[in-house]
N, C-alpha and C positions, 0 to 999 in steps of 0.2 A: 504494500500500500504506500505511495507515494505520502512524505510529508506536505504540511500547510503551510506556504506562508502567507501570512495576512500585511502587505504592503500600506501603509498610512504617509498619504504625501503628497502632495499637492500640485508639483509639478510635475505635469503629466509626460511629457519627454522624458525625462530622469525614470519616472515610475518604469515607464515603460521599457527601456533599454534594461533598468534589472529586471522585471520582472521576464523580459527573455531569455536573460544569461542564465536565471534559478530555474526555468522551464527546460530549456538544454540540458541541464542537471537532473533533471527529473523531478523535480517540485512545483506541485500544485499551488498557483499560486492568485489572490487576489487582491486588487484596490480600492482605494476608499481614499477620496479627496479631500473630502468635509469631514472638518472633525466632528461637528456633531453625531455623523452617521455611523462612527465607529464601532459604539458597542453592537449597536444593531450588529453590523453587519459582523462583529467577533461573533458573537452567540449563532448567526446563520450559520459562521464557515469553520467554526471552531479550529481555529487556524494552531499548529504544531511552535511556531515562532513567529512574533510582529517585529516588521521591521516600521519604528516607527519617527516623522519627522517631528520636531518641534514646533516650526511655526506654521499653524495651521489657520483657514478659518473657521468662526464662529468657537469655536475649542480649541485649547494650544494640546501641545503634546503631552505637557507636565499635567494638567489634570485627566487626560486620557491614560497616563501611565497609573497615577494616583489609581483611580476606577477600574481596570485591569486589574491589578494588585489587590482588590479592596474583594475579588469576587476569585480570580485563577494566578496560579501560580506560572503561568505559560510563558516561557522565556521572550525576554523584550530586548530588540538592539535598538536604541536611539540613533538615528542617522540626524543626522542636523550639520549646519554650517556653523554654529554657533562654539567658538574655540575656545572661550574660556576655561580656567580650573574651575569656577565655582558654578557654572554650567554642568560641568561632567558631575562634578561631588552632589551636587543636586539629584542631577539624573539616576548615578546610582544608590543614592539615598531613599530615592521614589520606590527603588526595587527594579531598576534596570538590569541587566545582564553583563551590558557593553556598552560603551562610550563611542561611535564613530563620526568623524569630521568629514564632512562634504568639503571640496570635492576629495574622492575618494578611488579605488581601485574597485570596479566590481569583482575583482577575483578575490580581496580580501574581504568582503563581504562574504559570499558564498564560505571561504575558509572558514570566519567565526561560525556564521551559523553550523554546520557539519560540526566543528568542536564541542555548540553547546549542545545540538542535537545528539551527539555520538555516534555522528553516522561515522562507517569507518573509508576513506577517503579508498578509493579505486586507483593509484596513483604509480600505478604499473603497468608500462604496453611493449606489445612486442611486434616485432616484423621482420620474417624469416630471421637471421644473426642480429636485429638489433633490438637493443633492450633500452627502453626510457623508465629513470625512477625520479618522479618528478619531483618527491621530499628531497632527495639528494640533489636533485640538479643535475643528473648524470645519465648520461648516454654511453651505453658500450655498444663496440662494432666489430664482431670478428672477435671478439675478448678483452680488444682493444680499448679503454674507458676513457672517454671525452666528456670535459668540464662543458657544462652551459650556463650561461649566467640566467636569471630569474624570466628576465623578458624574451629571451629565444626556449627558458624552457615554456613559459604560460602559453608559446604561439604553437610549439608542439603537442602540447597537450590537446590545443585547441583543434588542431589537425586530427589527431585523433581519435576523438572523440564526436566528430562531424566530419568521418570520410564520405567521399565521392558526391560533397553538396558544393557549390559553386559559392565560395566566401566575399566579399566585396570589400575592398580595401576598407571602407569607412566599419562595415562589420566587426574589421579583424581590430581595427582602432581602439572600436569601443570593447570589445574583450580583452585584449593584449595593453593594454594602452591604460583604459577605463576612460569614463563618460568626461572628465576631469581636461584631457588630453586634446591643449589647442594647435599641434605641430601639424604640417601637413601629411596627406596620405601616401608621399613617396618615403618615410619614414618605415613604412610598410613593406615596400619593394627592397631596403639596404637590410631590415631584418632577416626576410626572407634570405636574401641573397646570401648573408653570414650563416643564418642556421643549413642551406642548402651543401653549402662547405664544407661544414662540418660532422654534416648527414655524407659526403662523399657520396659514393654511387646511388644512394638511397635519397638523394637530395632529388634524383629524377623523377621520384614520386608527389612532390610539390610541382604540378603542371599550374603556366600562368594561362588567365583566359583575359584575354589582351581586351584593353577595356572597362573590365571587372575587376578582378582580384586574382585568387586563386582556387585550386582544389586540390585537396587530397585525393589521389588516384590509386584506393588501392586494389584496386580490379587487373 
């Protein structure tokens, strides 16, 4: 059975790019804009974790967190821009779980939640001789073990775990990158080209579709 998660947040672009990355992961996921409409909609969707913002209308975050807390014990990340200490010592005083500052990495998002979820992370892939472990950072090939740094391993992962789908540079942006990230989309194209490298004969399996972006090809 696929986890919940109940998304509280107002800006509907942002909702929406996580609420795709958590979906690709396998989590069921919904939103809610207004804060007033929040418990409602907790009590419809009995959601597993809320990812919730702070500044909301009509209700802020901090007495939607308070009211959660007052009735279920159900893990809460506060997503908010709001950076101060006495923000966060707030938030986890309300009975928060997590503290996170916009902008943000959607991959570390997904990481927390799985932590406090307990889900245990899938973070091992293979193809024919090569191995990716993506806690380490490490690629072996042939026996051979090659270092990746964090953002060619996140674009591998992404690879695959969405083989043989047609990815679009701005796609691969907001997953590798996160929603945060104002560089342009050939920043996309010098990744690739590094992790292809270092993938050696196996980098043939990142076909570009000129135009687009990329795909994993492993057919």
């Amino acid at each position: 059975m696929k986890k919940k998660i109940l998304i509280v947040e107002d800006e509907q672009d942002y909702a929406n790019i996580v609420k795709k990355s958590l979906e690709n992961e396998n989590f069921e996921v919904k939103i809610v804009g207004d804060g007033s409409l929040v418990l409602e909609k907790f009590y419809q969707f009995s959601p597993s974790l809320v990812l919730l913002d702070i500044n909301l209308p009509k209700k802020n975050g901090w007495e939607i967190c308070k009211e959660i807390r007052q009735v279920s014990k159900v893990p809460i990340i506060i997503i908010t821009a709001r950076d101060t200490e006495n923000d966060e010592i707030l938030g986890l005083e309300l009975g928060a779980d997590d503290y996170v500052i916009k902008p943000n990495n959607i991959k570390i998002i997904s990481l927390k939640i799985k932590k406090i979820l307990k889900i245990e992370n899938n973070n091992f892939f293979y193809l024919d001789k090569l191995s990716f472990d993506l806690n380490r950072f490490k690629m072996i090939i042939n026996g051979e073990e090659i270092i990746l740094n964090k953002r060619e391993s996140f674009l591998l992962e992404y690879l695959f775990k969405n083989p043989n789908i047609v990815l679009s540079r701005e796609t691969l942006l907001n997953e590798v990158w996160g929603f945060e990230f104002l560089g342009e989309e050939r920043a996309v194209d010098t990744l690739v080209t590094r992790l292809r490298k270092k993938m050696g004969d196996y980098g043939d399996y990142i076909k570009s579709i000129r135009g687009v972006g990329y795909v994993f090809n492993q057919n």
